[in-house]
MIKEFI-152060 format. One line per 4 residues: number of its first residue (from 1); their letters; for each residue z, y, x of N, C-alpha, C. Coordinates in Angstrom, 1 decimal, padded with zeros to 4 digits. Layout:
% residues N
NUM = A = Z,Y,X,Z,Y,X,Z,Y,X ~ ...;
This chain:
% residues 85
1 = XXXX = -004.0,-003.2,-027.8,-004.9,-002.6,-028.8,-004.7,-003.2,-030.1 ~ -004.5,-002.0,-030.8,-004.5,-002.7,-032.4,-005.9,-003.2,-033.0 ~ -006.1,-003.8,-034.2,-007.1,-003.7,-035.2,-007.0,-003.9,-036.0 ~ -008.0,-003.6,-037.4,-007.8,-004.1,-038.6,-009.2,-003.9,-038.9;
5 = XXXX = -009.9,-004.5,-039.8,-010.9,-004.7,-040.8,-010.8,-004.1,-042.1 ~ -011.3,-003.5,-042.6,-011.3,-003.4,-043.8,-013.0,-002.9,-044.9 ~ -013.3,-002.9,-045.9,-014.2,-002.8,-046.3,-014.1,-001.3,-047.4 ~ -015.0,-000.6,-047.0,-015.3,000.6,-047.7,-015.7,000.7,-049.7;
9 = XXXX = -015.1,000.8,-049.9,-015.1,000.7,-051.5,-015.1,002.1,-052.5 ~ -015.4,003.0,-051.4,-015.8,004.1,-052.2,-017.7,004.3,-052.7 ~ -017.6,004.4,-053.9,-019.0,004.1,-054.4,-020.0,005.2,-053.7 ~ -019.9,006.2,-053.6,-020.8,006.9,-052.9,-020.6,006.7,-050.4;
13 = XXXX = -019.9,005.7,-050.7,-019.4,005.4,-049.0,-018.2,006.8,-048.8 ~ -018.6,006.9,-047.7,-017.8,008.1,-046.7,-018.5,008.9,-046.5 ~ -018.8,010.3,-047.4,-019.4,011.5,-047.0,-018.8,012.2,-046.4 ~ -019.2,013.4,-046.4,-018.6,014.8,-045.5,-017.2,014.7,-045.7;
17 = XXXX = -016.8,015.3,-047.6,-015.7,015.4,-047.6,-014.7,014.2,-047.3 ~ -014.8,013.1,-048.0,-013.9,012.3,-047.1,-013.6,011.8,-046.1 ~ -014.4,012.0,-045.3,-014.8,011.8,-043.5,-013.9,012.8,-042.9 ~ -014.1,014.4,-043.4,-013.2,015.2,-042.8,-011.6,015.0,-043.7;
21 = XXXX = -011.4,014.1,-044.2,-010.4,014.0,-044.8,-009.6,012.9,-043.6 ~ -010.1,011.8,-043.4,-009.9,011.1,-042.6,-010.2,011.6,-041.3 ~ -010.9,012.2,-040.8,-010.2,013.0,-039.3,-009.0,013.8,-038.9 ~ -009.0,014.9,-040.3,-007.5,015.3,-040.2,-006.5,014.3,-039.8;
25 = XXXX = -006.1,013.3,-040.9,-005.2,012.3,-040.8,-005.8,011.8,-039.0 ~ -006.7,011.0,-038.8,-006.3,010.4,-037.6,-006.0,011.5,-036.1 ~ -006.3,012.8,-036.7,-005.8,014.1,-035.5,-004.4,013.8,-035.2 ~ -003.9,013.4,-036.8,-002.4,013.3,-036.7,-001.6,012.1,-035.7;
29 = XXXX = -002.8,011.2,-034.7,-001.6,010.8,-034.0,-002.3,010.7,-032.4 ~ -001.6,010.7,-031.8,-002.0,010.8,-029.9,-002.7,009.6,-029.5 ~ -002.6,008.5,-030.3,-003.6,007.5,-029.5,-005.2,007.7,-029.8 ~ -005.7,006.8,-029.4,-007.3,006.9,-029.4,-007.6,005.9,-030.6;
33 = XXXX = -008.2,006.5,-031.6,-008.6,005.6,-032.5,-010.3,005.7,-032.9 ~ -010.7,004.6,-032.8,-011.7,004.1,-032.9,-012.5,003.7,-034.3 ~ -013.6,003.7,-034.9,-014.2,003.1,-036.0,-015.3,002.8,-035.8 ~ -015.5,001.5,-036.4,-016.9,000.8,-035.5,-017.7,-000.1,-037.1;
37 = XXXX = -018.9,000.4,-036.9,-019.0,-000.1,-038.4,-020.8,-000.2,-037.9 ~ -021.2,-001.5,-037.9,-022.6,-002.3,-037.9,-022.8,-002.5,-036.3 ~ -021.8,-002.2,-035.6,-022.4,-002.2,-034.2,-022.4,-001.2,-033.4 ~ -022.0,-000.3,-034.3,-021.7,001.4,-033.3,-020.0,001.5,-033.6;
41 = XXXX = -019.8,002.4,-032.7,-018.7,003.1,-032.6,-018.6,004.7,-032.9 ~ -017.2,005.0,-033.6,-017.1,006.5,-033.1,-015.7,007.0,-033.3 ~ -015.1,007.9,-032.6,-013.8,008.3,-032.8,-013.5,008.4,-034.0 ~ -012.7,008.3,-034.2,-012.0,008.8,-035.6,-011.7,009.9,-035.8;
45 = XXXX = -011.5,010.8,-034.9,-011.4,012.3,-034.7,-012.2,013.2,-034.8 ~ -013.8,012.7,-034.9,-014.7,013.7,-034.6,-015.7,013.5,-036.0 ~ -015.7,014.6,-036.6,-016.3,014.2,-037.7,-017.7,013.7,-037.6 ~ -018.3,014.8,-036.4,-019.9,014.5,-036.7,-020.0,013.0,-035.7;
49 = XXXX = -019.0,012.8,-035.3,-019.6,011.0,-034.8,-019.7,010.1,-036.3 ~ -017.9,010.7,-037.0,-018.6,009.6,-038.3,-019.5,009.3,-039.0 ~ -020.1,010.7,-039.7,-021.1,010.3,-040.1,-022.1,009.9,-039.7 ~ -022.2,009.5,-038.3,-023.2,008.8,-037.8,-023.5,007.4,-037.9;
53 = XXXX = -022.3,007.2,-038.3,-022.4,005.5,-039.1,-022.3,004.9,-040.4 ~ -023.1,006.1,-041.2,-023.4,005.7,-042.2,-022.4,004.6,-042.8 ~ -021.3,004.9,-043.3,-020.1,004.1,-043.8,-020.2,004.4,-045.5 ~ -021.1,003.2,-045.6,-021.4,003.3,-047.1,-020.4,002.2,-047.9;
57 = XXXX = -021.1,002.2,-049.2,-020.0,001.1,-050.0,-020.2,-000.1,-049.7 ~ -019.2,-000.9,-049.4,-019.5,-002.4,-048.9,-019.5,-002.7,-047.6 ~ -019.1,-001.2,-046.8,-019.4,-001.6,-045.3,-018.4,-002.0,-044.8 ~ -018.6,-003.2,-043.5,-017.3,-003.9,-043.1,-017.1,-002.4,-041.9;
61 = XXXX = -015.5,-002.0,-042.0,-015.4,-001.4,-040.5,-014.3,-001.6,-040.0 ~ -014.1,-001.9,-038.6,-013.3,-001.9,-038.2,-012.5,-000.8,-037.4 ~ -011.1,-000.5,-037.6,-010.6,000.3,-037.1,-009.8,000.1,-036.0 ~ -009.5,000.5,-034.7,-009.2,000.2,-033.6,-008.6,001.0,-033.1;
65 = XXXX = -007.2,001.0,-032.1,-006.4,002.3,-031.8,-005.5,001.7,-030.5 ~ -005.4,002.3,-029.4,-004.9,001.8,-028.5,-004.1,003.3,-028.0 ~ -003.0,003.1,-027.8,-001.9,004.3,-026.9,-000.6,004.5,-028.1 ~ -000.1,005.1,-027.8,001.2,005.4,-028.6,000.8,005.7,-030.5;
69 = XXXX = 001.3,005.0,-031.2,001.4,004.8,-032.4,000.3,004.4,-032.7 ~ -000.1,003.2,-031.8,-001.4,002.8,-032.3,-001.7,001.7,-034.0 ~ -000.4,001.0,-033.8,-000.3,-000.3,-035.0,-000.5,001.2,-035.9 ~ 000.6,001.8,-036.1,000.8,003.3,-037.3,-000.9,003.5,-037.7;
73 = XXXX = -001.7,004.0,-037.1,-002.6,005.1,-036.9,-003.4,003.8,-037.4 ~ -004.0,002.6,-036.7,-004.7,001.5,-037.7,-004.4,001.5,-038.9 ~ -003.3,001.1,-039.4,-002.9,000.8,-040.7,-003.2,002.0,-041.7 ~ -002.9,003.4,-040.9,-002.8,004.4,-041.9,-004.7,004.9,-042.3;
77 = XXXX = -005.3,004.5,-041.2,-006.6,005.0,-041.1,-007.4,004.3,-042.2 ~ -006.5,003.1,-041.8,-007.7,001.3,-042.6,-007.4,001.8,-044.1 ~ -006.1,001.9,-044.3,-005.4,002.3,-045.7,-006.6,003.3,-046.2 ~ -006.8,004.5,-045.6,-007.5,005.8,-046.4,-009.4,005.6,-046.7;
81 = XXXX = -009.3,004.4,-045.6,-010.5,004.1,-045.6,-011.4,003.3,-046.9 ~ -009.9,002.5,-047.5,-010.1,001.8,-048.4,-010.1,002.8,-050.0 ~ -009.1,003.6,-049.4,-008.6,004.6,-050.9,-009.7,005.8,-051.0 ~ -010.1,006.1,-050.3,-011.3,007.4,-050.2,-012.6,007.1,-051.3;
85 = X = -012.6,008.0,-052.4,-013.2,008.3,-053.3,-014.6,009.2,-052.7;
């Protein structure tokens, strides 16, 4: 299992649109990837789990991915996580 940390630095957090921005992208790979932010978890693939964790600005989340291209799918997830306006 991969991970990474990263912190959300988009001023309004992770709404609709960039949530379903970041599911697209993590559709794009076959492992299971994970985002876990205050204590909850939720796929990275499903939009309406994301916004269930309220991924505002300043929030620590971790991204987690285990099965084939897992290191990839962390890094590219953590990456958008950070860049998402």
């Amino acid at each position: 299992m991969h991970r990474k940390t990263v912190t959300v630095t988009a001023p309004h957090g992770i709404h609709t649109r960039p949530a379903a921005l970041l599911v697209k992208a993590a559709q794009g790979y076959e492992c299971d990837i994970l985002v876990e932010c205050g204590g909850r978890r939720a796929s990275a693939k499903s939009l309406f789990r994301l916004q269930t964790l309220a991924l505002s600005q300043g929030a620590e989340v971790t991204v987690s991915a285990q099965g084939d291209g897992a290191q990839q799918a962390v890094e590219a997830i953590a990456t958008l996580l950070q860049e998402l306006n």
